[in-house]
DOROMI-340625 format. One record per residue: residue in one letter; residue number from 1; x, y, z of N, C-alpha, C, O, CB in turn. Coordinates in Angstrom, 2 decimals, padded with zeros to 5 digits. Glycine has a CB too. Example, Ala and Ser with C-alpha at 12.3 -4.5 7.8 and 13.67 -1.06 7.14 Angstrom:
   residu   num      n_px      n_py      n_pz     ca_px     ca_py     ca_pz      c_px      c_py      c_pz      o_px      o_py      o_pz     cb_px     cb_py     cb_pz
        A     1    013.19   -005.69    007.80    012.30   -004.50    007.80    013.20   -003.30    007.80    014.24   -003.32    008.46    011.31   -004.47    009.05
        S     2    012.85   -002.25    007.08    013.67   -001.06    007.14    012.90    000.03    007.87    013.41    001.14    008.04    014.08   -000.60    005.72
//
This chain:
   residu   num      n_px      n_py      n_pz     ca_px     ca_py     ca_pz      c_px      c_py      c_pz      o_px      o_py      o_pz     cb_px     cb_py     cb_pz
        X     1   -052.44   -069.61    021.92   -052.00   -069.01    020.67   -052.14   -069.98    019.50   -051.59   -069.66    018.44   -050.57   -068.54    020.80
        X     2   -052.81   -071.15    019.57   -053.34   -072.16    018.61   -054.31   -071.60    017.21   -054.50   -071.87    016.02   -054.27   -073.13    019.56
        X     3   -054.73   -070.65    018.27   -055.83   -070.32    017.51   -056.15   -069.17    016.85   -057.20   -068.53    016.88   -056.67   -070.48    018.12
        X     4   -054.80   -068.91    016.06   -053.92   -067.99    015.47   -055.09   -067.20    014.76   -056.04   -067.62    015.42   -052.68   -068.67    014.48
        X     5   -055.67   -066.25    013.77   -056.77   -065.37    012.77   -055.37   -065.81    011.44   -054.15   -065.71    011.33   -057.21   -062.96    013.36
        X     6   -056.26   -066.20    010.84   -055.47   -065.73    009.39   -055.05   -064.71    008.78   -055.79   -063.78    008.47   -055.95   -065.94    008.55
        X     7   -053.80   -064.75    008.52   -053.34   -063.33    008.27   -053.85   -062.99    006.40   -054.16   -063.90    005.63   -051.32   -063.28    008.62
        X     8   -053.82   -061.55    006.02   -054.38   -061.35    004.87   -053.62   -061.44    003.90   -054.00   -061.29    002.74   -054.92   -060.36    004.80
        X     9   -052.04   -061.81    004.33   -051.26   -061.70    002.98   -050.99   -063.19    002.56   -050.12   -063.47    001.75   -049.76   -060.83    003.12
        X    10   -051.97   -064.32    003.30   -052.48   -065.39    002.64   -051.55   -066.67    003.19   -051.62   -067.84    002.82   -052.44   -065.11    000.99
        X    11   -050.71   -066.11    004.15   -049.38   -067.35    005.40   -050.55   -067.74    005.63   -051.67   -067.22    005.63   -048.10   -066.81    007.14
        X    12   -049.79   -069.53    006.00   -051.07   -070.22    006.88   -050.62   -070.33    008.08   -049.40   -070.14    008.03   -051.61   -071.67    006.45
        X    13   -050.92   -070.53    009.05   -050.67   -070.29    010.28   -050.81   -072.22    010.81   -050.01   -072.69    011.62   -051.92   -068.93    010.96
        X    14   -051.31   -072.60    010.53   -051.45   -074.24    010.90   -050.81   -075.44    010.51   -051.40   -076.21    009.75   -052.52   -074.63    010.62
        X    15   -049.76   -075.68    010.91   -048.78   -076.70    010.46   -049.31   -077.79    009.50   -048.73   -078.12    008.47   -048.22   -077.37    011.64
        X    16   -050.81   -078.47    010.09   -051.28   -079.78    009.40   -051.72   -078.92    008.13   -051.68   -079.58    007.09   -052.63   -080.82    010.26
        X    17   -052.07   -077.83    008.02   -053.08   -077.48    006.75   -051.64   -077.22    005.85   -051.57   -077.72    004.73   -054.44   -075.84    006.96
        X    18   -050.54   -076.43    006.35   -049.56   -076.44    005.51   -049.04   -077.87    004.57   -048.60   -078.01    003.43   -048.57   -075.96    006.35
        X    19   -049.30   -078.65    005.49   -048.62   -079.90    004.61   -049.79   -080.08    004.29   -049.68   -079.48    003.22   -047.75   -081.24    005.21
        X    20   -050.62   -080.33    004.30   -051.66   -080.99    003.07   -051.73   -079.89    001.77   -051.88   -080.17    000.58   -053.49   -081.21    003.78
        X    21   -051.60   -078.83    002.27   -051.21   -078.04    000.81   -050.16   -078.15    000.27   -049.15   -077.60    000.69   -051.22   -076.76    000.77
        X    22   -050.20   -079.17   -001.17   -048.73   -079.32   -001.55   -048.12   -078.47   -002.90   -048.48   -078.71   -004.06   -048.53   -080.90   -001.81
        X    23   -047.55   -077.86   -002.68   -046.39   -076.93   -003.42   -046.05   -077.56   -004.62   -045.59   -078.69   -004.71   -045.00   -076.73   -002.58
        X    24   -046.45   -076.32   -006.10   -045.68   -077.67   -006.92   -044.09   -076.67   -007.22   -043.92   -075.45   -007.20   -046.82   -078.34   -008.92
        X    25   -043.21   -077.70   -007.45   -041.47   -077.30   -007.61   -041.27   -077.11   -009.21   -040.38   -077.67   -009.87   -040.23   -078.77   -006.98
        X    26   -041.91   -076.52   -009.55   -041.59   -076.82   -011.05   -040.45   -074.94   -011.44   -040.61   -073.76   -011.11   -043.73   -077.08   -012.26
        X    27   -039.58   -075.58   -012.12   -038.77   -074.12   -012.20   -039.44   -073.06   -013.25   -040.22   -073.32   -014.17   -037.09   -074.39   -012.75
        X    28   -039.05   -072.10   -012.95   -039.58   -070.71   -013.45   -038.13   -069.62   -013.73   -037.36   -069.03   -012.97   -040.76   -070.01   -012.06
        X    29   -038.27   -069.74   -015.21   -037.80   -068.77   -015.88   -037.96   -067.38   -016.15   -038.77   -067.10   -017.04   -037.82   -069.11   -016.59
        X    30   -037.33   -066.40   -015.54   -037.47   -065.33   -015.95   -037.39   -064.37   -016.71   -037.30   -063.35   -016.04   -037.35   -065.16   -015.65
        X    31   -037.36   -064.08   -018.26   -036.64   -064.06   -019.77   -036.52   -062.19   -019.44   -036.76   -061.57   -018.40   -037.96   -064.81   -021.58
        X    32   -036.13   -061.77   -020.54   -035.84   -060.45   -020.41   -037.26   -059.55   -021.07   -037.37   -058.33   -021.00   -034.33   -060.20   -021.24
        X    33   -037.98   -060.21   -021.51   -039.25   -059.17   -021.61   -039.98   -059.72   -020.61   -039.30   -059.06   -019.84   -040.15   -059.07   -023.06
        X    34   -040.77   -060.34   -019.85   -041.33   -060.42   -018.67   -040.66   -059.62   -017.69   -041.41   -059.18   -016.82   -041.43   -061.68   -018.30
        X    35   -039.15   -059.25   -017.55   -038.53   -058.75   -016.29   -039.02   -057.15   -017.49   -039.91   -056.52   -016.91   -036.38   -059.41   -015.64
        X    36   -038.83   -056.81   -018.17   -038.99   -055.13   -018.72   -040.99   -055.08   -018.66   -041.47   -054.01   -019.01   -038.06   -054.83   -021.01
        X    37   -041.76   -055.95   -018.34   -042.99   -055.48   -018.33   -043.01   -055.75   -016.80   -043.98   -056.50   -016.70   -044.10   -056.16   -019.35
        X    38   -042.61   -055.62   -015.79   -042.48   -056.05   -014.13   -041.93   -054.62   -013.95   -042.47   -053.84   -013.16   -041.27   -057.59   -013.54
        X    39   -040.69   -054.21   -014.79   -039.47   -053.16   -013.97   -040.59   -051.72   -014.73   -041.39   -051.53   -015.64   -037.02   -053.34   -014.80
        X    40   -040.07   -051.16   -013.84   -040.34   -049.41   -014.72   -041.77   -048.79   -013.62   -042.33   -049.64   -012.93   -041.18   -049.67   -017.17
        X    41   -042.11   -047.78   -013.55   -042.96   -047.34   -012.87   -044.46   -047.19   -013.67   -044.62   -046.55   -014.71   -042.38   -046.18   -012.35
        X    42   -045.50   -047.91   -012.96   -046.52   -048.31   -013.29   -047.76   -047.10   -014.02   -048.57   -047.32   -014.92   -046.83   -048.99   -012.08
        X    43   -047.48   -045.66   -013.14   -048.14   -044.90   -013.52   -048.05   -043.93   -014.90   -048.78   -042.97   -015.13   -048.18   -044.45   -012.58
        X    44   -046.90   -044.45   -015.79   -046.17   -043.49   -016.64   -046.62   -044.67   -017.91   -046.26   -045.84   -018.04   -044.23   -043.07   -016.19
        X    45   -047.53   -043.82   -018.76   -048.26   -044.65   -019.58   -046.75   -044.44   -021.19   -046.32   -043.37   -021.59   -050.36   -043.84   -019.82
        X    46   -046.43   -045.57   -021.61   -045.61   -045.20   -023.29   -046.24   -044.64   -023.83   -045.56   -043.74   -024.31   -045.24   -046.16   -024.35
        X    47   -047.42   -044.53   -024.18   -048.19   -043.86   -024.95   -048.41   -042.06   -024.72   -049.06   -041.36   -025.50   -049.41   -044.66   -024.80
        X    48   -047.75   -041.56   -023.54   -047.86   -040.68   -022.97   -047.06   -039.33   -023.55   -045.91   -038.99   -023.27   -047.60   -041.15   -021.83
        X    49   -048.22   -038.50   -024.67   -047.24   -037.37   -025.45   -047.74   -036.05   -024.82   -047.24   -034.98   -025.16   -047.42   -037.31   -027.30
//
């Protein structure tokens, strides 16, 4: 079971490749217009009369 397929939602499956890929920690703010262009349902255009 070493020899895991890569999965498509982009997990790595290989411990050594995980650590050589290094993560950056930098914090991330989430403000209140980035969260109102994320929330609401995608198919319902504003422009929509």
């Amino acid at each position: 079971m070493t020899n895991k397929p890569i999965h498509y939602d982009g997990s790595i499956q290989n411990n050594e490749t995980s650590a050589s890929n290094s993560t950056v920690n930098e914090q991330f703010t989430l403000t209140d217009e980035m969260r109102a262009n994320i929330s609401g349902n995608p198919y319902i255009s504003e422009n929509n009369n």
